[in-house]
N, CA, C and O atoms as a Tinker XYZ file with bonds, in Angstrom:
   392  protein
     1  N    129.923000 -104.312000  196.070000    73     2
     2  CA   129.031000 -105.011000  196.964000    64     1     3
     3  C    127.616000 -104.491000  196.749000    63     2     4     5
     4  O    127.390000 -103.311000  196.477000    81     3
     5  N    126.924000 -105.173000  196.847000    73     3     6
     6  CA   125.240000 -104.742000  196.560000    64     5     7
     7  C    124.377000 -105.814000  197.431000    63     6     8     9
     8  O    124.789000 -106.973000  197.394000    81     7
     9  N    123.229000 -105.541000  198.205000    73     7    10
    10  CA   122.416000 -106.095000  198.970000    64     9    11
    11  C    122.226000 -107.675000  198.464000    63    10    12    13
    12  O    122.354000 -108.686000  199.153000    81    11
    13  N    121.889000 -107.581000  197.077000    73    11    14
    14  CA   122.035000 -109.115000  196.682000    64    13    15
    15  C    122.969000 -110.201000  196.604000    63    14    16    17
    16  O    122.620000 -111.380000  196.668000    81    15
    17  N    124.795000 -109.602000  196.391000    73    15    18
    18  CA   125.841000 -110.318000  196.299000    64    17    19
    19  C    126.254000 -110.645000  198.012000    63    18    20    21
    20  O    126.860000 -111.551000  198.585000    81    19
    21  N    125.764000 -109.742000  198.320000    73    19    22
    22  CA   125.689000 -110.219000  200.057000    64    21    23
    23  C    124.935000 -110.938000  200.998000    63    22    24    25
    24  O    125.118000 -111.220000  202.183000    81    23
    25  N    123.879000 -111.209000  200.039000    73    23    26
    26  CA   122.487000 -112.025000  200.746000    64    25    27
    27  C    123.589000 -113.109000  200.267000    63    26    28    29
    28  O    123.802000 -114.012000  201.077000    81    27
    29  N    124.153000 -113.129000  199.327000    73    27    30
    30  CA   124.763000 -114.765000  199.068000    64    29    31
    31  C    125.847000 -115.357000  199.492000    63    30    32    33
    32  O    126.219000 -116.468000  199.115000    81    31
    33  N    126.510000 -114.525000  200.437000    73    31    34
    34  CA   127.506000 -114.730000  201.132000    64    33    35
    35  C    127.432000 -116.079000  202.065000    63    34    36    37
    36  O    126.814000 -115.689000  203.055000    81    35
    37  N    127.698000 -117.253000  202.229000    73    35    38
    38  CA   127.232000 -118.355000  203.179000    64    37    39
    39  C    128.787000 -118.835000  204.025000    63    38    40    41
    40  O    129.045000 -119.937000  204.509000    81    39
    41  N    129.350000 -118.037000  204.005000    73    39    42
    42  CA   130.087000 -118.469000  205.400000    64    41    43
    43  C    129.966000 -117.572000  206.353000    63    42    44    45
    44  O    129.115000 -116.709000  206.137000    81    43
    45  N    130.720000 -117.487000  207.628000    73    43    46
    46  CA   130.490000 -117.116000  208.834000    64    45    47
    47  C    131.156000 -115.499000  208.388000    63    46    48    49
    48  O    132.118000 -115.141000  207.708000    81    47
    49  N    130.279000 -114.916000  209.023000    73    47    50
    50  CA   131.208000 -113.395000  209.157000    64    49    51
    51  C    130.931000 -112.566000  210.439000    63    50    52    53
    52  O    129.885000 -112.356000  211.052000    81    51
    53  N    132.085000 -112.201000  210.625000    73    51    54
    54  CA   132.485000 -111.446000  211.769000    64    53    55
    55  C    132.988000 -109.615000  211.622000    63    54    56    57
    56  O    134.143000 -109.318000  211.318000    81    55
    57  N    131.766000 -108.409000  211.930000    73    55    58
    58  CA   132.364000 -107.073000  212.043000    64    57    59
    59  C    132.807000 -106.882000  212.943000    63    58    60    61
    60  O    132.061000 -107.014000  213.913000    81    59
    61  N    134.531000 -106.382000  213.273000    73    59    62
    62  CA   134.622000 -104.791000  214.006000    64    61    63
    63  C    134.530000 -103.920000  213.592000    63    62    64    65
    64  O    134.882000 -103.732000  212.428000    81    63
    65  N    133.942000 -102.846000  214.459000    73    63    66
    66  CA   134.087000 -101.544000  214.065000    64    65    67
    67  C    134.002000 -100.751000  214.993000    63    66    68    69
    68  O    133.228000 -100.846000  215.945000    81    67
    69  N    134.737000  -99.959000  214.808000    73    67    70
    70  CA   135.129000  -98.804000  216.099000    64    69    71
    71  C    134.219000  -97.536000  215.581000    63    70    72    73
    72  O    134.218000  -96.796000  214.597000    81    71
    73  N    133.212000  -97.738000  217.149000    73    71    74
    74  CA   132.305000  -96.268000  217.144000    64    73    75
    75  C    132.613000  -95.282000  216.834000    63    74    76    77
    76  O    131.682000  -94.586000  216.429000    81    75
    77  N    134.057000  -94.610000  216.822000    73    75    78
    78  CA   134.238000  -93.600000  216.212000    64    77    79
    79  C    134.977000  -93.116000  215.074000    63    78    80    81
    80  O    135.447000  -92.003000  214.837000    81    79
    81  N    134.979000  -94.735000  214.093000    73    79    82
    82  CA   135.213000  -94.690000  212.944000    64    81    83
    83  C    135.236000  -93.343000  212.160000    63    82    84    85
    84  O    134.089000  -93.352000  211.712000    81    83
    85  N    135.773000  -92.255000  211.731000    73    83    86
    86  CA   135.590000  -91.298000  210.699000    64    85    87
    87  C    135.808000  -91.575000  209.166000    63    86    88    89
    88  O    135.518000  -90.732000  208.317000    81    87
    89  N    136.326000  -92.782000  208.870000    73    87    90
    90  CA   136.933000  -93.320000  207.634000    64    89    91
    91  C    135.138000  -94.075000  206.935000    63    90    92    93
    92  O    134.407000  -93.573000  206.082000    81    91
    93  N    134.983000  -95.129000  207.570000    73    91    94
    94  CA   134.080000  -95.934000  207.176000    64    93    95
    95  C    133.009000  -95.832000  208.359000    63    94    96    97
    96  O    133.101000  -96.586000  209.329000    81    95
    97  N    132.168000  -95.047000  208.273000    73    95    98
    98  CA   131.008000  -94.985000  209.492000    64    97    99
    99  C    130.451000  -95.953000  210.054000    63    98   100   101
   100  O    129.372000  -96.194000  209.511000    81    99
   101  N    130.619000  -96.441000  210.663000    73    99   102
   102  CA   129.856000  -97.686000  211.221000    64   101   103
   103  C    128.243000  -97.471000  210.499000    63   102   104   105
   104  O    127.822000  -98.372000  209.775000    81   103
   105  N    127.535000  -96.438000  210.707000    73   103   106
   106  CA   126.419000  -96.410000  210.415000    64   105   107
   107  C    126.224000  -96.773000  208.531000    63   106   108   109
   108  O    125.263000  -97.455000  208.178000    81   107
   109  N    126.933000  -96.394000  207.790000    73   107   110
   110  CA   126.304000  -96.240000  206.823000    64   109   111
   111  C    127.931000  -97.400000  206.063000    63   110   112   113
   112  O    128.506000  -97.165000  205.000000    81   111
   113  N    128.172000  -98.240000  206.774000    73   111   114
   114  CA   129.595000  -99.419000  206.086000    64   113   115
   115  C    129.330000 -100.588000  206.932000    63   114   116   117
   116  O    128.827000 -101.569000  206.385000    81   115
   117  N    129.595000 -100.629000  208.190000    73   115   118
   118  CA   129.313000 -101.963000  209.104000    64   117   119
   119  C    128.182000 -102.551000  209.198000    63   118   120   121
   120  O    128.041000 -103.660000  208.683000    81   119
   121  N    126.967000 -101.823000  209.991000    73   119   122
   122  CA   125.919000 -102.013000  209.960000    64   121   123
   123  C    124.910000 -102.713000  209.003000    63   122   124   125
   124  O    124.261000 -103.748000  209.152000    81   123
   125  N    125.006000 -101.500000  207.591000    73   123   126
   126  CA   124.010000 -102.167000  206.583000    64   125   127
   127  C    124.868000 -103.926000  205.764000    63   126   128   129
   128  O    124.395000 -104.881000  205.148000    81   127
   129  N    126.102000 -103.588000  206.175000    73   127   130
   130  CA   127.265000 -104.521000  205.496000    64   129   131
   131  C    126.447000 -105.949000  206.529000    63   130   132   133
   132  O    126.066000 -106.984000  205.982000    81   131
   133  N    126.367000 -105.800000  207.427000    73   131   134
   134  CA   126.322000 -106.827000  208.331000    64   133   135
   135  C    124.866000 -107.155000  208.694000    63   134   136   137
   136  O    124.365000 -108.137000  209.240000    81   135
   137  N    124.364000 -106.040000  208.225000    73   135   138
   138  CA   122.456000 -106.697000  207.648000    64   137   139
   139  C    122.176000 -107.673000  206.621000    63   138   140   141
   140  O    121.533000 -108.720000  206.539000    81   139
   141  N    122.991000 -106.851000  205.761000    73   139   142
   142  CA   122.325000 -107.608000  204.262000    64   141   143
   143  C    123.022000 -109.215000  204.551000    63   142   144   145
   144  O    122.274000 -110.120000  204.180000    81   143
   145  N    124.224000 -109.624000  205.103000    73   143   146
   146  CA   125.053000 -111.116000  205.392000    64   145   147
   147  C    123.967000 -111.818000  206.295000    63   146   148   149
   148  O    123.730000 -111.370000  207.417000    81   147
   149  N    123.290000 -112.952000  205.785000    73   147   150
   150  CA   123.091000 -113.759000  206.609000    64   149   151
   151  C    123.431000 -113.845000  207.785000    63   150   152   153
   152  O    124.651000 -113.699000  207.852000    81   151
   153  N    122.876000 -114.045000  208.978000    73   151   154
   154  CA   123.241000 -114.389000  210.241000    64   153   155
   155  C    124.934000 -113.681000  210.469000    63   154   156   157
   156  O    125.619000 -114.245000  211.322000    81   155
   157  N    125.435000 -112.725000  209.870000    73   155   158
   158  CA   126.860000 -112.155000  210.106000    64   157   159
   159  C    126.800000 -111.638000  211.584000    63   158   160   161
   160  O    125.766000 -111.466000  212.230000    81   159
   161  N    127.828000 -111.463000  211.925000    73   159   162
   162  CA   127.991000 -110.607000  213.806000    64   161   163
   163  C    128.756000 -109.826000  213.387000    63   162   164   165
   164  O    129.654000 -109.899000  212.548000    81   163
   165  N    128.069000 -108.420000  214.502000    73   163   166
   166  CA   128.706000 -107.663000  214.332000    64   165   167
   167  C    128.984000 -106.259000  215.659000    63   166   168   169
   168  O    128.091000 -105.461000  215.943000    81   167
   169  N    130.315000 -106.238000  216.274000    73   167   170
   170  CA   130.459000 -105.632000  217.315000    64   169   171
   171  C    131.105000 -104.448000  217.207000    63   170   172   173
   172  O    132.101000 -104.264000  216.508000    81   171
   173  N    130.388000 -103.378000  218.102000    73   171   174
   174  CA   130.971000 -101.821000  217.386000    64   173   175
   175  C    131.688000 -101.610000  219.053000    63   174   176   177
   176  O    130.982000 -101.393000  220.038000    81   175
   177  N    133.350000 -101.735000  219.109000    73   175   178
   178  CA   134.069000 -101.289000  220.056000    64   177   179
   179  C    133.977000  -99.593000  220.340000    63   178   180   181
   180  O    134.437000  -98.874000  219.453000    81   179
   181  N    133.473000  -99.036000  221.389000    73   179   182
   182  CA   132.997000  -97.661000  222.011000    64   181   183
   183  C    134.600000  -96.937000  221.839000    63   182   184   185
   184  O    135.723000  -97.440000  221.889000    81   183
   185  N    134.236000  -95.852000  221.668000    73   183   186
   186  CA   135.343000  -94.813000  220.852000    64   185   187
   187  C    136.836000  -95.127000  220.401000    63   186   188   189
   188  O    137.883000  -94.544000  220.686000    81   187
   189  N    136.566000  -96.362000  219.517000    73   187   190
   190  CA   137.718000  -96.668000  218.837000    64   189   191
   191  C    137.458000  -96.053000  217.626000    63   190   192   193
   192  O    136.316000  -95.846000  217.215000    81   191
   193  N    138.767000  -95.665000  216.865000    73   191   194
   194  CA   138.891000  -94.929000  215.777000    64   193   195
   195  C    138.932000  -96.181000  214.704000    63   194   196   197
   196  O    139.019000  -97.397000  214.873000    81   195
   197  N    138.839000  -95.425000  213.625000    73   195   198
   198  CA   139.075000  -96.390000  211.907000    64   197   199
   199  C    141.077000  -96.711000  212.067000    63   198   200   201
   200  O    141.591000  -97.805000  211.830000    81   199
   201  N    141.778000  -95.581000  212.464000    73   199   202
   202  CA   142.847000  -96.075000  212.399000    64   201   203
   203  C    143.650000  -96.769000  213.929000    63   202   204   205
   204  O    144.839000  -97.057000  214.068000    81   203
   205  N    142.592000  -96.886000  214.878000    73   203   206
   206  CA   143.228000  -98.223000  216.219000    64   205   207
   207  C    143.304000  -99.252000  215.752000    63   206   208   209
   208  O    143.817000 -100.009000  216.576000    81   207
   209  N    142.981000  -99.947000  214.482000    73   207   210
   210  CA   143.122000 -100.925000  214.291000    64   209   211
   211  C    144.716000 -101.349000  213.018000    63   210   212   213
   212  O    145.058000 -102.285000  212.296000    81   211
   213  N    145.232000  -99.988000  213.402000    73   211   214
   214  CA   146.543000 -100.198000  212.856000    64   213   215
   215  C    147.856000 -100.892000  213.697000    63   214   216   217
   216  O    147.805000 -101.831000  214.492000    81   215
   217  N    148.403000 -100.536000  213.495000    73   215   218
   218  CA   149.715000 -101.307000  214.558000    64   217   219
   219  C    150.290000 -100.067000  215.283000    63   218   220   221
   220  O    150.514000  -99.059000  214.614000    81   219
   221  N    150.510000 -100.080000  216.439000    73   219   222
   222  CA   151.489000  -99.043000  217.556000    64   221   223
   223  C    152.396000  -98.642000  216.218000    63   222   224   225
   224  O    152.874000  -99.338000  215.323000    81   223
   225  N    152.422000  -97.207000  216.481000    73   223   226
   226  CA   153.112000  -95.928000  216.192000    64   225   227
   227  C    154.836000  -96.061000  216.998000    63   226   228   229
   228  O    155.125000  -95.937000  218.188000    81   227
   229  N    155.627000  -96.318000  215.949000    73   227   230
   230  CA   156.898000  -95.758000  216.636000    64   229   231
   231  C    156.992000  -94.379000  216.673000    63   230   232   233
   232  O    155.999000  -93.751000  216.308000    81   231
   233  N    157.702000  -93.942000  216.937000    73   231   234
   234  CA   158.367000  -92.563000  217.290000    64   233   235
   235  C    157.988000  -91.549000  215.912000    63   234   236   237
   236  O    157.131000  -90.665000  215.904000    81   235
   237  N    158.823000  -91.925000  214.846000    73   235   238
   238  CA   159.245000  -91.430000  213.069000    64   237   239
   239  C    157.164000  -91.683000  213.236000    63   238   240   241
   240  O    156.502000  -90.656000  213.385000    81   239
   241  N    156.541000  -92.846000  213.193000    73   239   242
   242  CA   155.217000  -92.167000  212.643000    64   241   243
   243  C    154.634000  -91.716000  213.231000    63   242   244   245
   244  O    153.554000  -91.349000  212.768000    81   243
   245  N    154.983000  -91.411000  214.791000    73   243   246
   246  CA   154.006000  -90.531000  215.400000    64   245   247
   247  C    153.901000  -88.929000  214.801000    63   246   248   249
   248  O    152.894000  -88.235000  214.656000    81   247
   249  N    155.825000  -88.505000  214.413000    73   247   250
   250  CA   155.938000  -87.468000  213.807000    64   249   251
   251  C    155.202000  -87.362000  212.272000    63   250   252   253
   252  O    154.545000  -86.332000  212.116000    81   251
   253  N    155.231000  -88.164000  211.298000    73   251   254
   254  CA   155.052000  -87.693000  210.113000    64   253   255
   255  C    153.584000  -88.448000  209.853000    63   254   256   257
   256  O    152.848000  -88.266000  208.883000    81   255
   257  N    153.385000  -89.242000  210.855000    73   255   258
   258  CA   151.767000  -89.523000  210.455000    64   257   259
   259  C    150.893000  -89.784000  211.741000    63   258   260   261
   260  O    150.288000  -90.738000  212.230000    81   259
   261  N    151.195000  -88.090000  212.129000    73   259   262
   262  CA   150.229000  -88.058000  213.392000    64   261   263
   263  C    148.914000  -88.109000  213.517000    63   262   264   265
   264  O    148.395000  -88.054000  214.632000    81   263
   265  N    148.120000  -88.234000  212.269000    73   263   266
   266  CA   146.390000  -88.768000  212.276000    64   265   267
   267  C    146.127000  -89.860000  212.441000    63   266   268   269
   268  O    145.044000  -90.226000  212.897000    81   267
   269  N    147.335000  -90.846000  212.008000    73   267   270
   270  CA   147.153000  -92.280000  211.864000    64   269   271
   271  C    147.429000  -92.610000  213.692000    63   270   272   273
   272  O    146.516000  -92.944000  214.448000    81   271
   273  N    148.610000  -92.457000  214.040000    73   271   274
   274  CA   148.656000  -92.755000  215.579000    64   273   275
   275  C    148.261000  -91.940000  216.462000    63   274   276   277
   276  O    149.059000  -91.645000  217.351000    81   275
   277  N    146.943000  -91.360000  216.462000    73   275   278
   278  CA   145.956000  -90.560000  217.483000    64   277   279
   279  C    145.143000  -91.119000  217.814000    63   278   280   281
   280  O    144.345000  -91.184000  216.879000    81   279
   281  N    144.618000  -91.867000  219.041000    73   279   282
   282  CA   143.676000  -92.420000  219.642000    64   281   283
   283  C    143.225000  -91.749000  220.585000    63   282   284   285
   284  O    143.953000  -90.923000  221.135000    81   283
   285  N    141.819000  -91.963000  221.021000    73   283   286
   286  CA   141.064000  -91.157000  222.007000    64   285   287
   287  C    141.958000  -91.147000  223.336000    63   286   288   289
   288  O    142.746000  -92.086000  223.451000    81   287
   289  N    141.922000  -90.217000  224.319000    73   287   290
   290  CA   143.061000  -90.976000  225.507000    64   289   291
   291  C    142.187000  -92.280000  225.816000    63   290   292   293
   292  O    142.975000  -93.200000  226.033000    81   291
   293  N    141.280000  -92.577000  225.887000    73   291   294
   294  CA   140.826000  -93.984000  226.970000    64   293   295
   295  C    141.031000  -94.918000  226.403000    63   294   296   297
   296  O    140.663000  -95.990000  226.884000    81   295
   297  N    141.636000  -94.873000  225.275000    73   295   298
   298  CA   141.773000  -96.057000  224.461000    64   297   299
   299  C    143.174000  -96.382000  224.460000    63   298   300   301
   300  O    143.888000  -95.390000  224.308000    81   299
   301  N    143.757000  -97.437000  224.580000    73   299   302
   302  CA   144.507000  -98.235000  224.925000    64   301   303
   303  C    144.743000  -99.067000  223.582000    63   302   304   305
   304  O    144.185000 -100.164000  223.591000    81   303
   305  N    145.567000  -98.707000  222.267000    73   303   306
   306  CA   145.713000  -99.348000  221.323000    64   305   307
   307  C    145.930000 -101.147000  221.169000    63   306   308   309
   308  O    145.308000 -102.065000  220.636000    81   307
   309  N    147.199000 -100.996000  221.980000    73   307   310
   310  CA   147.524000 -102.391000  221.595000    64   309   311
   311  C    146.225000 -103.258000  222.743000    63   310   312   313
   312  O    145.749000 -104.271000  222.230000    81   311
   313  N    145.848000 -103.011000  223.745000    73   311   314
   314  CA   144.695000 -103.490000  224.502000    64   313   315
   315  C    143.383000 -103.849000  223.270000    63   314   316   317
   316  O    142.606000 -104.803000  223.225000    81   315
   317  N    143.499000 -102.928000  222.560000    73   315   318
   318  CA   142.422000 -103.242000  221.330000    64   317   319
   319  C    142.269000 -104.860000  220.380000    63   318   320   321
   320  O    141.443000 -105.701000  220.026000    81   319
   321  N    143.865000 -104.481000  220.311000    73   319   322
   322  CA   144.160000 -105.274000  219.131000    64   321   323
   323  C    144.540000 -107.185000  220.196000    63   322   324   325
   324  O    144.587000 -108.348000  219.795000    81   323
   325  N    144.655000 -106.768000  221.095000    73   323   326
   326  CA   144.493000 -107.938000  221.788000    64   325   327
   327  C    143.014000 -108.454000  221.878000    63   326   328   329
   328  O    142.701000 -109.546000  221.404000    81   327
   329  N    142.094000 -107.606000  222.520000    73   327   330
   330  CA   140.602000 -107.936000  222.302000    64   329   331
   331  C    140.000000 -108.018000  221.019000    63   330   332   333
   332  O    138.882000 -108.534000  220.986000    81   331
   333  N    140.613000 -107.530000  219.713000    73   331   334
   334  CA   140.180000 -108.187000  218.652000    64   333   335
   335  C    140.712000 -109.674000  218.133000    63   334   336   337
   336  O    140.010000 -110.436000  217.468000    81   335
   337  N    142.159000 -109.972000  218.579000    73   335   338
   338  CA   142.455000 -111.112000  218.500000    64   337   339
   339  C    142.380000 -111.915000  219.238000    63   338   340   341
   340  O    142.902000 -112.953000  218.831000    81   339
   341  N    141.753000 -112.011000  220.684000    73   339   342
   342  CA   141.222000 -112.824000  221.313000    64   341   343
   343  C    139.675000 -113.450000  220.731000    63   342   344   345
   344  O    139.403000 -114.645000  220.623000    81   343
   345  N    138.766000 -112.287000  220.397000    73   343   346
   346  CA   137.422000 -112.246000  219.518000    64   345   347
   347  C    137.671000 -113.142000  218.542000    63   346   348   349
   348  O    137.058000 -114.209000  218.540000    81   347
   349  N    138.653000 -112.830000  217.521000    73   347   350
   350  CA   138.977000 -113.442000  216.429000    64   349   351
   351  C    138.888000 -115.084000  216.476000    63   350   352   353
   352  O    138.221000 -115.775000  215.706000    81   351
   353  N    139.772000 -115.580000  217.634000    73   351   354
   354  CA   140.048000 -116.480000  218.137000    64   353   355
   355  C    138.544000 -117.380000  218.488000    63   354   356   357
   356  O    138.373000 -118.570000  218.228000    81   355
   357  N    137.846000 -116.735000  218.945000    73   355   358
   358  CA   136.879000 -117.428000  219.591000    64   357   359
   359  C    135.396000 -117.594000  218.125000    63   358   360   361
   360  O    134.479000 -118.401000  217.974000    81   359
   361  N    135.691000 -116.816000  217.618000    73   359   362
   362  CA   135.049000 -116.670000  216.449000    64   361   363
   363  C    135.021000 -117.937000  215.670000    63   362   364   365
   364  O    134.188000 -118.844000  215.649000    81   363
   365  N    136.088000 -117.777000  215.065000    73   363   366
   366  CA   136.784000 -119.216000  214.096000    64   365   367
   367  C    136.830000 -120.138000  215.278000    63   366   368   369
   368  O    135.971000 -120.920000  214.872000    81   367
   369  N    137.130000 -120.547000  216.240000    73   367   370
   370  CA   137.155000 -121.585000  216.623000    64   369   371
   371  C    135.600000 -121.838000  217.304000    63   370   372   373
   372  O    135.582000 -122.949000  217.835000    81   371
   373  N    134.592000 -121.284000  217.407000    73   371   374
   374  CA   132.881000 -121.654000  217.246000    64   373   375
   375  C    132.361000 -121.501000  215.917000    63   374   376   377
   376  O    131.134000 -121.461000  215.825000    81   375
   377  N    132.951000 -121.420000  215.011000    73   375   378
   378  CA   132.418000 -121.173000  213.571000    64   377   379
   379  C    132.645000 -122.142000  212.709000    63   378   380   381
   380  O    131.861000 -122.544000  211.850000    81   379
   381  N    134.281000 -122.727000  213.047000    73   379   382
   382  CA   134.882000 -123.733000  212.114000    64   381   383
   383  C    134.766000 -124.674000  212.636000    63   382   384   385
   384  O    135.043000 -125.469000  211.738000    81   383
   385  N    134.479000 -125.421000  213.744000    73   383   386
   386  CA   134.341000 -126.611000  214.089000    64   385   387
   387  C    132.885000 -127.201000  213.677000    63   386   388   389
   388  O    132.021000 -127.678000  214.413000    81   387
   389  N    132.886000 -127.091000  212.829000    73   387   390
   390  CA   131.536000 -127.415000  212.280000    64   389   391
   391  C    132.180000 -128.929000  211.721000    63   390   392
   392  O    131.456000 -129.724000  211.121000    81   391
């Protein structure tokens, strides 16, 4: 990706990103990502991690991949992933009815 292949981007785009991303910083991945896109949106959900946007942790990965299913306590995983797919929802359906 480079500032120019992204100025040329012409459909609708939509960021999440969780403020407390440690994987992909919001500051220096979302942000400039969602500058350089034309008219792109872009919403940074308050202390969500890079990995809340995975799927609920059974039991077996809470044990063997306890970085991946650690969320802040106030955060409410699957509550996330509902408010991103509600977003989602409303997105494409004001974007595509064109």
């Amino acid at each position: 990706m480079t500032k120019a292949s992204l100025a040329e981007v012409k459909v609708p785009v939509r960021i999440i990103v969780g403020s407390k991303d440690d994987q992909a910083f919001p500051d220096v991945n979302a942000r400039p990502i969602a500058s350089a896109i034309p008219n792109a949106e872009i919403e940074i959900i308050p202390n969500v991690t890079h990995y809340t946007f995975l799927a609920r942790c059974n039991l077996w990965g809470k044990v063997v991949a306890r970085s991946l299913c650690a969320d802040p306590d106030e955060i409410d995983r699957e509550e996330v992933h509902r408010r991103v797919s509600v977003d989602a929802l409303k997105f494409f359906n004001r974007t595509l009815q064109r």
